[in-house]
N, CA, C and O of each residue as an XYZ file, in Angstrom:
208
protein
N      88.835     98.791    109.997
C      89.315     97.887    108.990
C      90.465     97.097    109.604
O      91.187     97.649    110.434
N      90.653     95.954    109.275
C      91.404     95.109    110.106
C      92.466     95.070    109.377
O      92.399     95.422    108.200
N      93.975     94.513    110.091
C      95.046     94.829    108.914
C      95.085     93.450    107.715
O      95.723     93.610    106.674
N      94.420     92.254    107.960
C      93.685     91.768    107.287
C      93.517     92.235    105.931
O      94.035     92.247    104.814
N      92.629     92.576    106.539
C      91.309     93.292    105.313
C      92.432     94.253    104.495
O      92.496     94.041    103.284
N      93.195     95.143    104.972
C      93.451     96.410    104.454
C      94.566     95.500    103.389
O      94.645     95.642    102.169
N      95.596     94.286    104.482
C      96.971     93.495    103.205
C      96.345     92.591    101.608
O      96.887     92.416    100.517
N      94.855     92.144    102.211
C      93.787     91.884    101.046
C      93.952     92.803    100.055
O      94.418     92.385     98.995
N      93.624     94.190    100.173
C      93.269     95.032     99.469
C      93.976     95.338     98.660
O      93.676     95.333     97.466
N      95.715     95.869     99.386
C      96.828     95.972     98.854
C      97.164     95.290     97.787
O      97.389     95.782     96.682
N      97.237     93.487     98.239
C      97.689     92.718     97.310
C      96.735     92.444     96.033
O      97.201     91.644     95.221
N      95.552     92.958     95.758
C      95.010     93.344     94.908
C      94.881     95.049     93.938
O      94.264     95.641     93.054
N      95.649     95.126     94.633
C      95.709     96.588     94.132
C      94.639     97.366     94.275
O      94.242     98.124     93.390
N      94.126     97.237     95.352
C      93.007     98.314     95.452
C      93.405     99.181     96.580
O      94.081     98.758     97.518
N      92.967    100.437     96.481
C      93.895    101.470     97.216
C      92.829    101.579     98.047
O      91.698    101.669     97.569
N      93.046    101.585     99.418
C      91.979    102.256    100.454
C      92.362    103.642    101.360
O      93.563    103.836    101.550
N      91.472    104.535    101.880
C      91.599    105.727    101.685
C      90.896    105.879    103.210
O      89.888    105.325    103.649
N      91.914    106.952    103.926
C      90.566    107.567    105.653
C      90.712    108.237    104.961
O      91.281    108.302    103.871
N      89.738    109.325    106.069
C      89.038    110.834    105.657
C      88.537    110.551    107.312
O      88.187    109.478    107.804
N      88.606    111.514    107.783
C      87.655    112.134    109.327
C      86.260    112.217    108.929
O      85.802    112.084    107.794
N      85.649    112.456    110.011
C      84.037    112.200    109.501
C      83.316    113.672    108.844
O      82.137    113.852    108.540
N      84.492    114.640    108.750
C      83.990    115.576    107.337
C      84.715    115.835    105.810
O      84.724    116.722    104.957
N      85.445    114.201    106.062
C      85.336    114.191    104.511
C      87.481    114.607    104.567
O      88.027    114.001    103.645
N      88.018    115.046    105.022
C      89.296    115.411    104.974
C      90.290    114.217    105.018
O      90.459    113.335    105.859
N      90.794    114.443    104.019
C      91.925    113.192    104.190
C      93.040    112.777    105.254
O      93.818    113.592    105.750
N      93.027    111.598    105.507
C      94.038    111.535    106.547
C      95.118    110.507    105.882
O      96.263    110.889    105.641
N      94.720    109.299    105.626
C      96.197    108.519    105.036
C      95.743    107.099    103.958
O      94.727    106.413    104.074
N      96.311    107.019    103.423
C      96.053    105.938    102.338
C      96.582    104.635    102.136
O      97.745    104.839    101.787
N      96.420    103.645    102.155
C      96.413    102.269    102.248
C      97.030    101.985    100.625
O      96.082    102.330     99.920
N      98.248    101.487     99.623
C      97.919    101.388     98.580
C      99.294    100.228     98.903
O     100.087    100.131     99.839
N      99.051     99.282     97.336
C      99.992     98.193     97.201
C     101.141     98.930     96.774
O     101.399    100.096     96.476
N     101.972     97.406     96.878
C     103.574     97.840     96.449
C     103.388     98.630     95.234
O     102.243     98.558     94.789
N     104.376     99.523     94.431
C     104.587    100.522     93.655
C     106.027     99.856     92.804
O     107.125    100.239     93.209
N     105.984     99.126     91.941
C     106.675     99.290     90.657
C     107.601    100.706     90.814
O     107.538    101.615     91.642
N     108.483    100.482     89.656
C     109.254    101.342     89.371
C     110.578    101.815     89.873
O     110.804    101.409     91.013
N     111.393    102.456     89.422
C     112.742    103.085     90.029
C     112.529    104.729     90.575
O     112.224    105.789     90.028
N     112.899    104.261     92.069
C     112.598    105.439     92.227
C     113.542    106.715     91.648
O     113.205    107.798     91.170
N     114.565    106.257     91.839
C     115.934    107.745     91.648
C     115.574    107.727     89.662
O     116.008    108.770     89.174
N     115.148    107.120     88.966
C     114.041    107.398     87.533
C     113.099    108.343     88.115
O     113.166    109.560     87.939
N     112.543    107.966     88.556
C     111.737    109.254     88.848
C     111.740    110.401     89.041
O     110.934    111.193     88.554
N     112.916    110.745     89.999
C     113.460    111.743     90.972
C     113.480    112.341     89.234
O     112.491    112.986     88.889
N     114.119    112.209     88.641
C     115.196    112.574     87.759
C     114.334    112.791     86.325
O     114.874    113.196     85.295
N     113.177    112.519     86.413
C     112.175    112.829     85.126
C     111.319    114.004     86.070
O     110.965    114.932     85.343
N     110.923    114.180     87.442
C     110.508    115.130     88.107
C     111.412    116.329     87.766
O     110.827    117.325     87.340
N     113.043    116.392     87.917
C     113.797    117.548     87.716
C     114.104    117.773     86.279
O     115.034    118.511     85.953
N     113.220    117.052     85.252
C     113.130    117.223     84.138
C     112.016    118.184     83.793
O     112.060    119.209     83.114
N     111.129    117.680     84.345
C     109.734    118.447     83.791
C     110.159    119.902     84.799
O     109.819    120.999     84.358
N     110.721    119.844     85.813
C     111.162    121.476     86.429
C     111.824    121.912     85.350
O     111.196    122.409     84.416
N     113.003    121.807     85.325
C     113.804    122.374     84.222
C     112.748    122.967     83.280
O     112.620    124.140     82.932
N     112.049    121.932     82.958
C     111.353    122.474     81.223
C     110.322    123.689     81.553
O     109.927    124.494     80.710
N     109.931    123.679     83.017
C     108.802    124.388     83.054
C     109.376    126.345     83.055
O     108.700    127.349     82.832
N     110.748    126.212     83.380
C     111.315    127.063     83.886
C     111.741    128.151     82.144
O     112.374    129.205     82.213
């Protein structure tokens, strides 16, 4: 896949995906990501807390 092809994909939001040739994942291609990250962090040590 050419890096082309793969910044196409991205900027459409379509996520592209390897795998080795039995199927095992190796790394993922996906567009920019919205959001705050340190929000996140911080709703992650929320749902810990709660689980606890």
């Amino acid at each position: 896949m050419s890096p082309y092809l793969m910044g196409f994909c991205a900027e459409r939001d379509v996520t592209v995906s390897f795998l080795t040739e039995y199927g095992r994942f190796l790394a993922r291609v996906q567009g920019p990501v919205s959001g705050n990250v340190l929000l996140r962090r911080e709703q992650y040590r929320w749902a810990d807390d709660l689980r606890q």
